[in-house]
DORODO-241456 format. One record per residue: residue in three letters; x, y, z negated of N, C-alpha, C, O, CB in turn. Coordinates in steps of 0.1 Angstrom, whole numbers, plus 5000, padded with zeros to 4 digits. Each point is the difference from the previous one (the first is absolute). Glycine has a CB too. Example, Ala and Ser with C-alpha at 12.3 -4.5 7.8 and 13.67 -1.06 7.14 Angstrom:
% residues 2
Ala513249434922499150125000500950125000501050004993497149884995
Ser501550235019500950115000499250114992500550114999500749835023
END
This chain:
% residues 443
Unk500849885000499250125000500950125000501050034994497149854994
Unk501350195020501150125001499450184998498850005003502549805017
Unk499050314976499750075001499350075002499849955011501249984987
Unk497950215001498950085011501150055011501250054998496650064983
Unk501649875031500350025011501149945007500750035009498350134985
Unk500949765000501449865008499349915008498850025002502849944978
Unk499049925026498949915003500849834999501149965005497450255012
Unk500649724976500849934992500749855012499149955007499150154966
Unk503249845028500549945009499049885004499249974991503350125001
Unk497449845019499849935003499449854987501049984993500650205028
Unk497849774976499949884991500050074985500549954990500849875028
Unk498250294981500750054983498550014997499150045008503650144993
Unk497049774985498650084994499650125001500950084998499449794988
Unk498650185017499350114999498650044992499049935001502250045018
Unk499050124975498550054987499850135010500850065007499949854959
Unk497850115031499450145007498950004993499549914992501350105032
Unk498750124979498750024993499150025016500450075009500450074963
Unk498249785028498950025008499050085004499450014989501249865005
Unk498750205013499450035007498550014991499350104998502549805023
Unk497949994975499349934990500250024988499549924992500349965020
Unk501150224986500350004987500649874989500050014987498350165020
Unk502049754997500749864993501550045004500650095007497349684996
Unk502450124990501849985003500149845003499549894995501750324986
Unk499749825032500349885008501649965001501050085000496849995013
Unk502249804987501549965001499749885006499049924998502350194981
Unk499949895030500349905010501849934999501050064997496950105020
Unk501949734984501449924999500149915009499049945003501150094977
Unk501249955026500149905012500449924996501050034993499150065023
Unk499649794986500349904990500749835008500149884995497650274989
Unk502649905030500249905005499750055018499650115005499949734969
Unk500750035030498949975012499249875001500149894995501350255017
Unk497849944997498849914998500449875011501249995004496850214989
Unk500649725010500549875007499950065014500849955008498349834975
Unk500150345022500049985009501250125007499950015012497549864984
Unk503750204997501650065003499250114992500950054993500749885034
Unk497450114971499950174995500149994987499749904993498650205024
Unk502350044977500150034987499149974991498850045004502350115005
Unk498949784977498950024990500450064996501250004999497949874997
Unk500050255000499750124995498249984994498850005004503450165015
Unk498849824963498650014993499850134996500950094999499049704993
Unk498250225004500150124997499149994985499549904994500950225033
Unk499650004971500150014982498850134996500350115005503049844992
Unk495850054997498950104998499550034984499549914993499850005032
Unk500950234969499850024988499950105001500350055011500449814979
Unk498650214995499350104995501150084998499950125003498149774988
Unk502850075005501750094992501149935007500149885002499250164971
Unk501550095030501549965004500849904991500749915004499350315007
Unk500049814977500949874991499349845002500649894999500150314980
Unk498049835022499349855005500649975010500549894997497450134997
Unk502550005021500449975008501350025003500449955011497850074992
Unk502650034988501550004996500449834997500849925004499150354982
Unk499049725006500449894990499649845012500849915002498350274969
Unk500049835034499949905012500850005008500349895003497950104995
Unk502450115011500850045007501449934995500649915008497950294997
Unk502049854981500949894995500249854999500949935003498950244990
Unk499049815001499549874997500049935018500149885002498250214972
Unk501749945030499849915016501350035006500349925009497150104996
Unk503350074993501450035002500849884996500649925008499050324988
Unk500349784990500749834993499649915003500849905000499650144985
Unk498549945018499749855006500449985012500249885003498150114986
Unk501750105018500849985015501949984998500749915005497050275009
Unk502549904981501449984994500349874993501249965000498750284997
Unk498849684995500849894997499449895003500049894993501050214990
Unk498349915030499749925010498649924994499749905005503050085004
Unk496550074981499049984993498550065008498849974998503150044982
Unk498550045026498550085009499449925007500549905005500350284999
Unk497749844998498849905004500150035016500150115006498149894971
Unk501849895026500049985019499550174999499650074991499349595021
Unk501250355001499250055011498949915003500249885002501750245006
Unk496349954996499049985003499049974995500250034988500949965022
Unk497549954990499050004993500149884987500549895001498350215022
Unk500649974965500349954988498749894999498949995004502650234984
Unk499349715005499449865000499149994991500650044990501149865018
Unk497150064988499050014988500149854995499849915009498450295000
Unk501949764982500149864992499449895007500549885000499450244980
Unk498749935028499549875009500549985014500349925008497750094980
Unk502050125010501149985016501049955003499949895005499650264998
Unk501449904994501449894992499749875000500549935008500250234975
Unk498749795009499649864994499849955011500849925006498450114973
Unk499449995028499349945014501549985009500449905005496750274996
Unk503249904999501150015013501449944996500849985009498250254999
Unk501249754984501249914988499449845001500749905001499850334977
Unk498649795022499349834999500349955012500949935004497050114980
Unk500750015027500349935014500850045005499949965012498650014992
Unk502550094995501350055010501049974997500949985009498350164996
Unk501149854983501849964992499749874992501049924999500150364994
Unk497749675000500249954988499549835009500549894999499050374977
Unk499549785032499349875007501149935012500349885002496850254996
Unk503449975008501149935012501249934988500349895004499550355022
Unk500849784965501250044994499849824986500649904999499550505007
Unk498949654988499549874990499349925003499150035009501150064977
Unk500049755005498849935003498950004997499450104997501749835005
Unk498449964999498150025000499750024986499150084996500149745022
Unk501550114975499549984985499950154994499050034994502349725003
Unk500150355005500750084995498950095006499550094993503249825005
Unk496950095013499250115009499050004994499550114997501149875023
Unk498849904976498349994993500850094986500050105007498249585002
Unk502150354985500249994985500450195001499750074991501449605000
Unk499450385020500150145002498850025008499850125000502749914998
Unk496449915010498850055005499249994988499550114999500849825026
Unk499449994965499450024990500350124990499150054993500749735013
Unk501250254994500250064991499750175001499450064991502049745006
Unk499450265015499650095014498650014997499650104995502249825024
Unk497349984985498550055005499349974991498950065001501249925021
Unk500149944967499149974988500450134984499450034990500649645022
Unk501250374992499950084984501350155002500150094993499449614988
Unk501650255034500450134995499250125011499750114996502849774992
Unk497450095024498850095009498750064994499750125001500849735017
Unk498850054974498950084988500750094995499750125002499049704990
Unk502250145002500550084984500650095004499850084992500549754992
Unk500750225026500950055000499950105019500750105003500449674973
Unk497950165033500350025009500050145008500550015011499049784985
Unk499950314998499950165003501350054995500150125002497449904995
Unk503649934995500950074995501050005013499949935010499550024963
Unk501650145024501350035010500949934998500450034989499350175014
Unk501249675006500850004994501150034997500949934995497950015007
Unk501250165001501250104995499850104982500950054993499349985040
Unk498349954965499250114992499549834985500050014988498750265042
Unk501149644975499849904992501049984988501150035003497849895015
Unk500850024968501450044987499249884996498849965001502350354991
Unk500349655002500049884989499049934993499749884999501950224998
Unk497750034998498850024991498749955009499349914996501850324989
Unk498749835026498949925007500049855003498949945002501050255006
Unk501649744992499449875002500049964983499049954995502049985033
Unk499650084967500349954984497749984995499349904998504350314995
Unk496049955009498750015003499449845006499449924993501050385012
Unk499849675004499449945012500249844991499049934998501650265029
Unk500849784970500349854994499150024990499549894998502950045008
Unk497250174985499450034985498549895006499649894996501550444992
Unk498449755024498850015003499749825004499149934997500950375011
Unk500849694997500349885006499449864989499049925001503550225013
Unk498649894977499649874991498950054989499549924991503149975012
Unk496950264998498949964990498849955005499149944994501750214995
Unk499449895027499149915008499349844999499049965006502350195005
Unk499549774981500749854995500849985008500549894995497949994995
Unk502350145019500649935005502249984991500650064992496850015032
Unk502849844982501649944993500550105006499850025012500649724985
Unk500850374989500850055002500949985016500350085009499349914964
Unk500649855027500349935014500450155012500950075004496949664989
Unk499950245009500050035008500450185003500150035012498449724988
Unk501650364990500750115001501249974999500750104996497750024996
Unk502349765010501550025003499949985013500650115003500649814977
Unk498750045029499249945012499950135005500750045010497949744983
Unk500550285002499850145009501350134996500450085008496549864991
Unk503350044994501550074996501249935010500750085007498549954965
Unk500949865029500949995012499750005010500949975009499949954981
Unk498050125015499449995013500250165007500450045011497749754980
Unk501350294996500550134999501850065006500450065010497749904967
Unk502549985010501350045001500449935015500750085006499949944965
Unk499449895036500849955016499650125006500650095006499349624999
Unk498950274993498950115012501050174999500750055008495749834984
Unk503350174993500750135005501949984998500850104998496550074994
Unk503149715008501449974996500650055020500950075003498849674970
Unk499350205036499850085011499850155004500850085006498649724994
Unk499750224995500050155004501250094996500550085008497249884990
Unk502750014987501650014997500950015015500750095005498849754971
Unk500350045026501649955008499950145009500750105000499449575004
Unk498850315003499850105013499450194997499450085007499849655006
Unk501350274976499850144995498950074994499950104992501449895024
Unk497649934990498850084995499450014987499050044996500549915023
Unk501550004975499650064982501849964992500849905001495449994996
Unk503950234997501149994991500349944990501150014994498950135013
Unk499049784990500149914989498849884998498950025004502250184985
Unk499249725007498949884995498850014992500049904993501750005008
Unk497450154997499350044987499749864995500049964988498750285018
Unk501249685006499449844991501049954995499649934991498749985023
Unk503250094987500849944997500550034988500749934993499450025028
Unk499650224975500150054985498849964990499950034988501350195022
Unk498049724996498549964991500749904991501249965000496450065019
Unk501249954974500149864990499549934998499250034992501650025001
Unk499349855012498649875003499749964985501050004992499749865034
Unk498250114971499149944988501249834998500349935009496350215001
Unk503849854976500849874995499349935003498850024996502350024989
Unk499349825024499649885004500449914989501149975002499250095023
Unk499349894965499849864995499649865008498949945003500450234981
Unk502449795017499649875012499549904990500349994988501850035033
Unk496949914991499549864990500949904995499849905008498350125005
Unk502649944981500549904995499849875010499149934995500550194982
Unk501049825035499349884999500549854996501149984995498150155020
Unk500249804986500249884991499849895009498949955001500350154978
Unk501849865028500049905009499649854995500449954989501250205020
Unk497649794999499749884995500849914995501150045005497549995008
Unk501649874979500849944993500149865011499349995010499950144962
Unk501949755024500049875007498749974998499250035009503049904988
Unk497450014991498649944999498750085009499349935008501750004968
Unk498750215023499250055011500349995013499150035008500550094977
Unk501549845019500250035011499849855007499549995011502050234983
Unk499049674999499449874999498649995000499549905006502450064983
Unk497250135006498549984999499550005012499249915004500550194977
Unk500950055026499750065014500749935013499750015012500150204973
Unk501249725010500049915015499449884998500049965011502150114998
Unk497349834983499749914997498049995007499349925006503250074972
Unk497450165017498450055006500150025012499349935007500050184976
Unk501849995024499850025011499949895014499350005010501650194976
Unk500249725007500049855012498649954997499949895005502950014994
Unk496250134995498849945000499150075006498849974999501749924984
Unk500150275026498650055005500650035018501250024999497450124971
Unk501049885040500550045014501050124998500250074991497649865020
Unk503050065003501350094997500750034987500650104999498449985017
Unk500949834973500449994991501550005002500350074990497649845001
Unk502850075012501649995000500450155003501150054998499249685013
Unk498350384997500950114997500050094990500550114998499649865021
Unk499149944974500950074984500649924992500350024988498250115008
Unk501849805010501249934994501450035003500749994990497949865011
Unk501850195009500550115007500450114994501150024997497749905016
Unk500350144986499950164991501149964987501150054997495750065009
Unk502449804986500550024986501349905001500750014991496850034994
Unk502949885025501749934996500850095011501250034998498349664995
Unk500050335016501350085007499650154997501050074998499649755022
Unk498450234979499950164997499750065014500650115003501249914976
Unk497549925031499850095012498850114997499249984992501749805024
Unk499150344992499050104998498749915010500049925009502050354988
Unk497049784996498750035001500249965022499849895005499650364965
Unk500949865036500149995012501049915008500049975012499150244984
Unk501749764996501549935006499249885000499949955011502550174978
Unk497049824999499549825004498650005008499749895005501550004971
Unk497950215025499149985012500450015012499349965009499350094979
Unk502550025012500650035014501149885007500650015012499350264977
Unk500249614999500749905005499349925012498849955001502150044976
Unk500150005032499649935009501249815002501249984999497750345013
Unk500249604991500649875002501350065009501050014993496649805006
Unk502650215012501249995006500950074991501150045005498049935019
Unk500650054964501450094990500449874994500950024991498350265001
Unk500349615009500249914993500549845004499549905007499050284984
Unk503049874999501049925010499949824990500549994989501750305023
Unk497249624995500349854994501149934994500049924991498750085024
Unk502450074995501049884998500950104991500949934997499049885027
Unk500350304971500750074991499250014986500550024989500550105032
Unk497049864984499650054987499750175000499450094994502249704997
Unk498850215014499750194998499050085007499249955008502950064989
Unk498050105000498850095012501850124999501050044993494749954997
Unk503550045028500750045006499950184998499050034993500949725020
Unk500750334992500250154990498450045001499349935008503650185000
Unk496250004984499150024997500150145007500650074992499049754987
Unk500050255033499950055007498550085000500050125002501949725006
Unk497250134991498950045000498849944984500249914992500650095039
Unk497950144970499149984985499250005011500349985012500350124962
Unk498349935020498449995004500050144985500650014990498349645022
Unk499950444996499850084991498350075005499649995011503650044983
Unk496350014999498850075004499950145000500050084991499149735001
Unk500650185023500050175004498550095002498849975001503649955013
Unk498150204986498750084998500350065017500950035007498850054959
Unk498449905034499750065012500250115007499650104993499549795001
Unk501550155022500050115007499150065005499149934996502350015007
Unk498150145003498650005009501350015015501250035001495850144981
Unk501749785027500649995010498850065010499749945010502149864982
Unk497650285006499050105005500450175000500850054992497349764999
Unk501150265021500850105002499550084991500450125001500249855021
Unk498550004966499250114992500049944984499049984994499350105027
Unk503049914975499949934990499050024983499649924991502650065025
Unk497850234990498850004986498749955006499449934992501650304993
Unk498349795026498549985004500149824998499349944992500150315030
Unk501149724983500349834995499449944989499249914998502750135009
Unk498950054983499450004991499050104990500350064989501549805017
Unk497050145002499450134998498949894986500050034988500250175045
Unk499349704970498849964989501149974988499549934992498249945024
Unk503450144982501049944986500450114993500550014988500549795023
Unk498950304998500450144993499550044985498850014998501150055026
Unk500949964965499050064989500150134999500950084998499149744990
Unk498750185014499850194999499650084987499750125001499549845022
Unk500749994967499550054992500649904984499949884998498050215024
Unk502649994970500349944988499449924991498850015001501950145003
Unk499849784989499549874990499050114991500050134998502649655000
Unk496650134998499550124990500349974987500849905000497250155013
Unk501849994975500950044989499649874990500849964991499250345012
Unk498749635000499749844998500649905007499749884998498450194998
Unk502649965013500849885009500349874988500850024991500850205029
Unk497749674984500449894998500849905012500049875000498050184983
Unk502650055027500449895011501049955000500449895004498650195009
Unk502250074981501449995000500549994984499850104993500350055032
Unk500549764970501049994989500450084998499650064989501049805013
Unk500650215006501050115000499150105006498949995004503649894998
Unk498550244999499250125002499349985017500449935009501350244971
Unk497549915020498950015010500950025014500650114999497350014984
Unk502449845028500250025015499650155004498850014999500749735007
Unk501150384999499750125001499349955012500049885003501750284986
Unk497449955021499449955013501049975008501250004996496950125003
Unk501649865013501349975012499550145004498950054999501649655012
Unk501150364993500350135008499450045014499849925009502350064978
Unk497750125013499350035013500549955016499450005011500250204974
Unk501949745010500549955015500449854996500849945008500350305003
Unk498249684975500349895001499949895011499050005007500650094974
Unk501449835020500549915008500149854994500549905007500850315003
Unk498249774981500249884992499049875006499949985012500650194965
Unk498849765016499149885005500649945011499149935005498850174988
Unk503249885015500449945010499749865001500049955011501550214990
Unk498449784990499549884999498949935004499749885001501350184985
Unk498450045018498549985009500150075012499050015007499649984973
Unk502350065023500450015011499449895010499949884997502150234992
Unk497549955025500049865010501349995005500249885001497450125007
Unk503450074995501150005003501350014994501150025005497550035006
Unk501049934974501049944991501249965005500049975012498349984976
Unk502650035006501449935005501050064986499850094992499949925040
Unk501249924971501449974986499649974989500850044991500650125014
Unk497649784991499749994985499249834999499549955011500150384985
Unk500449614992499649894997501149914996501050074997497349985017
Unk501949814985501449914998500950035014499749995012499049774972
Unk502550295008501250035012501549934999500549964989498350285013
Unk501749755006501249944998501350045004500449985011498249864989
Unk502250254987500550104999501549944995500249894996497450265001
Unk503449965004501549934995499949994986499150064993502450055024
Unk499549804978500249994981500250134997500250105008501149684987
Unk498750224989500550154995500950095004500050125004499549784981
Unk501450015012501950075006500349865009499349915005502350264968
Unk500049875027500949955010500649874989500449905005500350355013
Unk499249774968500549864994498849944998500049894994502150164995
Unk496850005015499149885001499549895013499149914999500450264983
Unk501449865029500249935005500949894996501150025003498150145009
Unk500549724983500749904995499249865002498849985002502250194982
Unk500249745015499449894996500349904992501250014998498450045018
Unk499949854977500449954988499449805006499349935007500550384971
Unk501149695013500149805002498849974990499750104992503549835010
Unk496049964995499049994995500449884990500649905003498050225015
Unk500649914968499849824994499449965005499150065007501149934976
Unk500149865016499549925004498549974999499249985009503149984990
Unk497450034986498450025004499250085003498749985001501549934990
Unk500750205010499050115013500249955011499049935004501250294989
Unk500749775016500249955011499049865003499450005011503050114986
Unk497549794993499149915003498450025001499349945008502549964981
Unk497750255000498850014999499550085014498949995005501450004969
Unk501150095032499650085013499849895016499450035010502250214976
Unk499149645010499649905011498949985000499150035008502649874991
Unk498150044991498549934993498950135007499349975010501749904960
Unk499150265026499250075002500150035016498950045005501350034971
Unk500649925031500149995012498849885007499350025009503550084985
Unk497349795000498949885010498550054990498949965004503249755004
Unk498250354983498150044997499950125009498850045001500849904970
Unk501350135035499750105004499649955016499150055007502450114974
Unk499349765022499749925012498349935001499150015009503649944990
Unk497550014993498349884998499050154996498949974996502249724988
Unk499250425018499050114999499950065012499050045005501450014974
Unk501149955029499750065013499249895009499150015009503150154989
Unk498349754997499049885013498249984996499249975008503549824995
Unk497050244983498750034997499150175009498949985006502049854967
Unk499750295027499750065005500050025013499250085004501149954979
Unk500249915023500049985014500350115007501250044999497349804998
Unk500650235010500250105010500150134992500550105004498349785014
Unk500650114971499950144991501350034994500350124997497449854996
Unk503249895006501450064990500550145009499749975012501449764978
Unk499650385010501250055002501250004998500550054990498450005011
Unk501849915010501049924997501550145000500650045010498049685002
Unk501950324970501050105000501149964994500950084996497650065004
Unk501449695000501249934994500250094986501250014995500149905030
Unk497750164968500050014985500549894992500049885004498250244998
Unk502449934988500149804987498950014990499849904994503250075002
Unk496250155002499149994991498850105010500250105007501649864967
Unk496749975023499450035013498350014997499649904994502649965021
Unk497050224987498549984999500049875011500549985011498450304983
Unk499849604994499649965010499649985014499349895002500950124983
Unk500050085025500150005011501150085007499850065011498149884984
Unk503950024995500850065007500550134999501250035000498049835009
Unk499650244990500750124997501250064988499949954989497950065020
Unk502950064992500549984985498950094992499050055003503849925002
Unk498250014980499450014985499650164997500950074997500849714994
Unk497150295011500250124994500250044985499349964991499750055028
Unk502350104979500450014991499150004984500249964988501550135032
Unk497050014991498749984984499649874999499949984988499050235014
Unk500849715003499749905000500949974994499749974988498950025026
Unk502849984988501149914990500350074988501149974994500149935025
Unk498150204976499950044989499249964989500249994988500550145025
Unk498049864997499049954988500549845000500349954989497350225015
Unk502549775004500649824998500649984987499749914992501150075032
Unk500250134974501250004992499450044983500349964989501550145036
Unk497549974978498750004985499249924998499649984989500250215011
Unk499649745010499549874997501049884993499949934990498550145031
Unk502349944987501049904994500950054985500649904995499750005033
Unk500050214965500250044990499249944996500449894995500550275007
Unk497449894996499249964992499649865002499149994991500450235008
Unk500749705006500349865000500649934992499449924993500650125022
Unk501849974986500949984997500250024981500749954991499750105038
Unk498450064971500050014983501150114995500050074990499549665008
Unk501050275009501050155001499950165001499650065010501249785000
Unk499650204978499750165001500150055012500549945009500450104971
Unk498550085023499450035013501450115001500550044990496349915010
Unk503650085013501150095004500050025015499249935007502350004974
Unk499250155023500050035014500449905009500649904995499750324998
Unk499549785021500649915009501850015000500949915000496750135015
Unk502550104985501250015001501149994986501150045002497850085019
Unk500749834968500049974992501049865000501149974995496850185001
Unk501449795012500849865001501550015005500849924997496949965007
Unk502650245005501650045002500750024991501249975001498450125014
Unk499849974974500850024990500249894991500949994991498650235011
Unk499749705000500249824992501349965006501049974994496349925007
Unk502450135014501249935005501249994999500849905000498250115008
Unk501250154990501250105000500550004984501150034996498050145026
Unk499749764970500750024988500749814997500949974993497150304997
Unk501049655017501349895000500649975009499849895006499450034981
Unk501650175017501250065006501049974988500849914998498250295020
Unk500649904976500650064986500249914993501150014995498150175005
Unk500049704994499849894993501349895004500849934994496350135003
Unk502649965017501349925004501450005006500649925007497750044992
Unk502250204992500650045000500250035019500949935005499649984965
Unk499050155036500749995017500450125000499550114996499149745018
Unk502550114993501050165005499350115000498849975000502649925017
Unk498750254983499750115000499650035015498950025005502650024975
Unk499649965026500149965021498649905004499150055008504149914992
Unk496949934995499649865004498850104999499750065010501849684983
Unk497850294994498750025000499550135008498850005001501349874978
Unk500450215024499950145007499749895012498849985002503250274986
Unk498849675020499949975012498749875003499549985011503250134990
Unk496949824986499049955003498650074998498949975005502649854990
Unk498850284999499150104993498550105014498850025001504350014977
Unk498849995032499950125008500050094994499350075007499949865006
Unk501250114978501150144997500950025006500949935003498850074980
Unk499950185022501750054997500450134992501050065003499349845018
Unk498650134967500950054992500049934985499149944994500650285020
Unk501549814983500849924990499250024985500349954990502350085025
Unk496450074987499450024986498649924999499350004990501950255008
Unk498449685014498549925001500249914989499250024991500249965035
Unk501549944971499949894991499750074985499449944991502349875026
Unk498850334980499550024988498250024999499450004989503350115007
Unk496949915012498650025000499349875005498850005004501550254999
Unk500449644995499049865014500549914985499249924996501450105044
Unk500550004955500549894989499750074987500250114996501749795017
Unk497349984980500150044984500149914993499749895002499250274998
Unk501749934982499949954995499749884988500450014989500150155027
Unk498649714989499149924993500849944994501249995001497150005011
Unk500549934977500849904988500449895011500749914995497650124978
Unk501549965038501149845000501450075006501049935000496949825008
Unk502350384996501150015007500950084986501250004997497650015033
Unk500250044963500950014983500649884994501049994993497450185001
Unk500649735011500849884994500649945005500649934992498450064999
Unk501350005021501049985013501550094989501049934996496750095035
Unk502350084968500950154997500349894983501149954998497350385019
Unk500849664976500649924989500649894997500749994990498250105009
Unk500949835009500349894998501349965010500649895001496850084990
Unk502850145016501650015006500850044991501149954999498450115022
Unk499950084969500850024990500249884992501149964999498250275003
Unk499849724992500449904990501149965006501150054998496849874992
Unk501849975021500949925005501550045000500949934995497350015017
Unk502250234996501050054997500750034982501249974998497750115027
Unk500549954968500350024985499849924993500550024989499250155013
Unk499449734999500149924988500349855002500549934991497950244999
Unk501249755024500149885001501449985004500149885003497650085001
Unk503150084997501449985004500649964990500749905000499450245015
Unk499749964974500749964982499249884996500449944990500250314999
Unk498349715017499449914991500249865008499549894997498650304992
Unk502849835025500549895004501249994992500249904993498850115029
Unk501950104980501549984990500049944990500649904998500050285007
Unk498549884985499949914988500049855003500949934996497850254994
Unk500449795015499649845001501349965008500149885000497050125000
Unk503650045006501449955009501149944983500349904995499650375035
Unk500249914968500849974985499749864988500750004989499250295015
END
């Protein structure tokens, strides 16, 4: 800024008083994308007001802190455009559902009119508050806290906001559940039941080798090698996908599913808090789509890259999966023309494979069978993984039968129970006390 009646060099800030009576200041702050100068400009009641911004954006250009050049992004905007554009090409399915939920179910409500450049700590901290008094698990406001922070951890990278506000928040303390892996004897209950009901061996499966949920419906016979015993690397799950529309109007589509109007304040429909209406350009219901596509049982890559593996089998799995092989035979030759033939190893009676809800409820039938406290499907991984541990197996060994590849899974997949405490004792004894109590008797 330079003097009355000078004129200030090329790229230098400038304050004036207006025409309008305000005071204006302008700063060049770069260039823009398309070669021309950014030159922001600055508007207040008083010259020290606009001193003071004028500075303030000075330093931020100076320490490389300044917000892009071009139109500012509003919290839904951002998000919408973070989701299908960076987050959907870039992650998988699983990872994508768990930021589309989060995005369109709690932080777009809560948060989506704010700037984000203009959004602070305090509004999401707000939002997680709101979150779980809703009922729902702390969980799920960590969930949206990290869904938050990637989303503007981007906008970051590329300038348009100088700081993280979600990443200064503080998510509500998660109290993990304790779990409590089934013991030998339960786990004995549950294969002894399962060989007594159809596709029973693939939970047999689950709980001695520890395959995921999608990895053993996704087994196919040609992975399965006879004369070694083994199945061959595990390349593909089965997983259940949510519907696209594949029509050129995707809200009129779904014009009769639309809710237009709020729960009323008697709502006996919903548990948790009430579903706001769908938005004026909702796009959802694709499922009824006539032209639906990507969604239903799909057959998708493993988790990572060490879960491509393969592992040698006991023997009485290997025997029960033959066995299951000629019932599976003497089913395809009963259905006749109706089987579909997808060389599945576990299969609806007519061939198709297993859908994953469906092999969910199976898996609670047979808990409650078996006489066995009730726990998740995926529960039985951590049975497996914890006699790993029982039998003392390499650190390596189990990461690679596991499909891990980070080195901290086994602290969360292994625990520790009374038999593997007593495993841990009774080595000590052996070490400290039965050695002298051989000597003696030598002497």
């Amino acid at each position: 800024m330079t003097s009355k009646g000078t004129r200030n060099a090329n790229g230098e800030s400038s304050i004036y008083l207006g025409k309008d009576g305000k005071w204006h200041g302008r700063v060049t702050m770069g260039v823009r994308d398309d070669g021309k100068p950014d030159r922001r400009h600055i508007e207040r009641k008083t010259r020290p007001e606009v001193v003071t911004e004028v500075r303030k954006l000075e330093k931020e250009r100076d320490n490389g802190t300044a917000r892009k050049a071009g139109p500012v992004w509003t919290v839904e905007k951002w998000l919408t455009h973070w989701l299908e554009n960076i987050a959907k090409p870039t992650v998988r399915y699983k990872a994508f559902e768990a930021y589309r939920s989060a995005v369109n179910v709690h932080l777009i409500p809560g948060l989506g009119a704010h700037r984000i450049d203009k959004v602070q700590p305090e509004h999401f901290e707000k939002l997680y508050k709101k979150i779980v008094a809703s009922g729902r698990k702390p969980g799920t406001a960590h969930q949206v806290h990290r869904t938050a922070r990637a989303a503007l951890n981007v906008a970051l990278a590329r300038g348009y906001i100088n700081r993280n506000a979600a990443a200064l928040a503080r998510p509500p303390r998660v109290e993990e559940d304790e779990i409590e892996p089934y013991g030998i004897d339960e786990i004995q209950s549950l294969i002894t039941t399962a060989l007594g009901q159809r596709n029973g061996v693939r939970f047999v499966i689950a709980l001695a080798l520890g395959l995921r949920q999608g990895e053993s419906l996704g087994l196919k016979w040609e992975q399965l090698d006879k004369k070694s015993r083994s199945l061959h690397r595990l390349k593909t799950q089965l997983q259940r996908r949510t519907w696209e529309h594949g029509c050129a109007n995707p809200h009129k589509c779904g014009d009769r599913l639309h809710k237009v109007e709020p729960c009323p304040k008697s709502c006996k429909k919903h548990t948790r808090e009430c579903p706001p209406p769908c938005p004026p350009d909702c796009t959802k219901h694709a499922r009824n789509c006539p032209q639906r596509h990507g969604g239903g049982v799909v057959e998708a890559p493993v988790k990572s890259r060490a879960g491509k593996r393969g592992m040698a089998l006991p023997d009485t799995i290997f025997e029960l999966l033959v066995a299951h092989e000629v019932m599976q035979q003497a089913e395809r030759e009963h259905a006749g023309t109706v089987w579909e033939e997808g060389g599945w190893m576990f299969t609806q009676p007519t061939g198709k494979p297993i859908d994953p809800r469906r092999d969910y409820e199976e898996w609670k039938d047979l808990v409650a069978k078996a006489g066995v406290r009730d726990a998740r499907l995926h529960d039985a991984r951590h049975a497996a993984a914890t006699v790993l541990a029982l039998l003392n197996v390499n650190h390596r060994v189990t990461m690679g039968l596991m499909g891990w590849s980070d080195p901290s899974m086994p602290l969360r997949y292994q625990h520790m129970t009374g038999a593997v405490q007593r495993g841990v004792a009774d080595q000590i004894e052996g070490l400290l006390w039965k050695p002298n109590e051989t000597e003696t008797e030598t002497a």
